[in-house]
C-alpha positions in Angstrom: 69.0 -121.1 -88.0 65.7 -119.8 -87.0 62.3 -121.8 -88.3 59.9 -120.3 -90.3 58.1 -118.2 -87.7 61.3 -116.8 -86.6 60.6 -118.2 -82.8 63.0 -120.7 -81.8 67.0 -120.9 -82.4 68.8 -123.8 -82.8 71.8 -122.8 -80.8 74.1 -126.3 -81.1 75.0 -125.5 -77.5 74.5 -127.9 -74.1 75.6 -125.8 -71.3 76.1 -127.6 -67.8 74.8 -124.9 -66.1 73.0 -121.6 -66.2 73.3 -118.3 -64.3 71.3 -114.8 -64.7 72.7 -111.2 -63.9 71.1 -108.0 -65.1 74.1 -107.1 -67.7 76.8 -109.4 -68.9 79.7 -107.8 -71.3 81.9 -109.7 -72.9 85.6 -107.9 -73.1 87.4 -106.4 -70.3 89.3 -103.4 -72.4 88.2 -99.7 -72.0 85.0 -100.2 -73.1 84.1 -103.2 -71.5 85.1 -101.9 -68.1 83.4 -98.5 -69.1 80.2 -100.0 -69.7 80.6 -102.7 -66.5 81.1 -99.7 -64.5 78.9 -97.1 -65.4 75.8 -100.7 -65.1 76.9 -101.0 -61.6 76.4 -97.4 -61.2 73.2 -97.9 -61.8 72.4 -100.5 -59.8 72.6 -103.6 -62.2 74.1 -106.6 -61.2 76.7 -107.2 -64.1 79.2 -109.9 -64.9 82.2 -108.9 -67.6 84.0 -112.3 -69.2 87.3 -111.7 -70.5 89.0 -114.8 -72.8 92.5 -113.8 -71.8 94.0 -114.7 -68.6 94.6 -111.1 -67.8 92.3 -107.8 -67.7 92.0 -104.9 -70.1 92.7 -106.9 -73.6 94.5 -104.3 -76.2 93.4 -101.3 -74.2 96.2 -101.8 -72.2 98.6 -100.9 -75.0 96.4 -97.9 -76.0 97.9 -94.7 -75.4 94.6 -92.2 -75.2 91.1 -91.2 -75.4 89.1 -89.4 -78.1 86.8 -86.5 -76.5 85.7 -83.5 -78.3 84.5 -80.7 -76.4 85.6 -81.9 -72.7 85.8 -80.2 -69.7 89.7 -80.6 -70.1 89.7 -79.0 -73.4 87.8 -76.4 -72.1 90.1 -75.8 -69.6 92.7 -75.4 -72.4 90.4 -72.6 -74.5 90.2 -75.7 -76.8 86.3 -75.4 -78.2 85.8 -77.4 -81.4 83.1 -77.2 -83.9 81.2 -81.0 -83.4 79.3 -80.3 -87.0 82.6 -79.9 -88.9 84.0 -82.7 -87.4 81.4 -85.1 -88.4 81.6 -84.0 -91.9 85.2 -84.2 -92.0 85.1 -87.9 -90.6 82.5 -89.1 -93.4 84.2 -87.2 -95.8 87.8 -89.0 -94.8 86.4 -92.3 -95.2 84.3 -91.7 -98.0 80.9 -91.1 -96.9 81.0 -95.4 -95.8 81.0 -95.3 -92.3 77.9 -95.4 -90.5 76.5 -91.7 -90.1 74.4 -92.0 -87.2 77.2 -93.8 -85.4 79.5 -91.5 -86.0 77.4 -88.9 -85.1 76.9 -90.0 -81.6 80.5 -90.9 -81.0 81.1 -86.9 -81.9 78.5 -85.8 -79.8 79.2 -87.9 -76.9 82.6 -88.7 -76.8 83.1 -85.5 -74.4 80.8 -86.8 -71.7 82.7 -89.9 -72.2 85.7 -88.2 -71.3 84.8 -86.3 -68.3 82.5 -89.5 -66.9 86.3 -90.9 -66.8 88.0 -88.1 -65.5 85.2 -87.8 -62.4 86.9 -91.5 -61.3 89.8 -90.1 -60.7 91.8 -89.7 -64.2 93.8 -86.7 -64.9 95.0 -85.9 -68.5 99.0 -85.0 -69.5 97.7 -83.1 -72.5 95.5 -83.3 -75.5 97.0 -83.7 -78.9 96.5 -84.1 -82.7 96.9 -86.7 -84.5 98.3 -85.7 -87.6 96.3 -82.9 -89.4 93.6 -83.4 -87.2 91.6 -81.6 -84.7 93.4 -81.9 -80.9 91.3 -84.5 -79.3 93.5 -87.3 -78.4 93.7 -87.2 -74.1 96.7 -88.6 -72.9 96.2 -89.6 -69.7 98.8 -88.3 -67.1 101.0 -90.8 -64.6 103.4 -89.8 -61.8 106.0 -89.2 -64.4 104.1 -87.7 -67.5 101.7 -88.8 -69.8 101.0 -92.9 -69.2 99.2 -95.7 -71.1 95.4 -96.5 -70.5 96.3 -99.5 -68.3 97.0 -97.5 -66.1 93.4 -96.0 -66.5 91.6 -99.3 -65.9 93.7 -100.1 -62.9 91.5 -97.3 -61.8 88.1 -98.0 -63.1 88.5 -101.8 -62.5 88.4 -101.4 -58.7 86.0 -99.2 -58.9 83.8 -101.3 -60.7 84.7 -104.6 -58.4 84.0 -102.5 -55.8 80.0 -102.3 -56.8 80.1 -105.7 -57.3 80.9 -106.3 -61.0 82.7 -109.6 -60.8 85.4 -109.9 -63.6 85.9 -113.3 -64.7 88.8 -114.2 -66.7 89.4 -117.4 -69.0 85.9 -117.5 -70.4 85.2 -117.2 -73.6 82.3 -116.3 -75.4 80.8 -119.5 -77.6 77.6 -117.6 -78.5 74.9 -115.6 -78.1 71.6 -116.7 -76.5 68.4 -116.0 -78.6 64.6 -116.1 -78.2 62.2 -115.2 -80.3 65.0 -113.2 -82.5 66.1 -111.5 -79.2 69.6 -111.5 -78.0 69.5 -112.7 -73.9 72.6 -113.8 -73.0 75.7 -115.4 -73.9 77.3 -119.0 -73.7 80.8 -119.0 -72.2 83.0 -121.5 -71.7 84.5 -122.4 -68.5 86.0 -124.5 -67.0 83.8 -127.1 -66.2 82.1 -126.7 -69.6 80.0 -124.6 -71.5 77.5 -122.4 -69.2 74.7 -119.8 -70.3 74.5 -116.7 -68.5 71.4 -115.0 -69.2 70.8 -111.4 -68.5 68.5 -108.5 -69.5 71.1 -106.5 -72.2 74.6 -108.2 -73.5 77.2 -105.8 -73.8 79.8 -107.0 -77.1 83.1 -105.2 -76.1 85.7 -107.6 -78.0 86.9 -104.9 -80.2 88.5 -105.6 -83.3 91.0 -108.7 -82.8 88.9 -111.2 -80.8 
């Protein structure tokens, strides 16, 4: 817990060593490597810790991508009204979601999708889900439509290949903080517990770490 004047954390945590990067994420699935990747783009030096002993976590089982208004959907004289689909969203889940989050997704989701597709992704199709507005992108394999492992065997190169270094078997412990601040994570490893501070901490875990 933080002290009165909100300045110092007591973290519980004695880390055997320390190590700073620019960004570290912590989760290797689509959004982990998304965010990795588009960093190194920029020029950050970026670390992404995964707990498993493999790459992508659940993403690998995924089967698609939500875009509205892509370039693929374009191609497909798909054009979808962003405004309506907001409202239908809240609506659907009762106006408790948060609305600016939700907003953004809708309104971003498309650049999203095409950002992907410029590394080298093509698309099978886009579909419905349900009675709901075609936005699903299957992504396309040799053979037909394909899972999104496939996808990050793409965009994980790519990303290695900028330098993001992708180190599996380290879990996140906690979160370092200063002066309310969040500035990196603790990890463990295999020699112990190590900090790796960086200037923003990406949280990609998704909803079963």
């Amino acid at each position: 817990d933080a002290n009165a004047g909100g300045t110092t954390q007591v973290s519980g945590h004695n880390p055997v060593s320390t190590e700073d990067v620019d960004v570290v994420v912590v989760g290797s699935g689509t959004a982990g490597t998304c965010a990795a990747l588009h960093a190194a783009e920029a020029g950050a030096k970026v670390l992404c810790i995964e707990k498993r002993s493999g790459l992508g976590g659940t993403s690998a089982f995924a089967e698609g991508f939500c875009g509205v208004n892509t370039a693929f959907q374009a191609e497909q004289g798909i054009v979808l009204d962003s405004a309506a689909i907001i409202d239908d969203t809240m609506k659907f889940h009762h106006y408790k979601c948060n609305a600016p989050v939700v907003k953004k997704f809708v309104e971003t989701s498309g650049e999203v999708v095409d950002w992907i597709q410029g590394h080298g992704v093509a698309w099978a199709s886009v579909a419905s889900l349900g009675e709901s507005y075609p936005v699903w992108h299957l992504p396309a394999g040799e053979e037909g439509p394909t899972h999104v492992s496939d996808v990050l065997d793409l965009l994980q190169p790519a990303a290695e290949d900028l330098g993001v270094e992708f180190r599996l078997e380290t879990p996140m412990t906690g979160l370092v903080v200063e002066n309310g601040a969040v500035v990196g994570v603790y990890a463990e490893a295999e020699g112990g517990e190590v900090q790796i501070n960086a200037k923003a901490v990406v949280l990609a875990t998704g909803g079963f770490a």
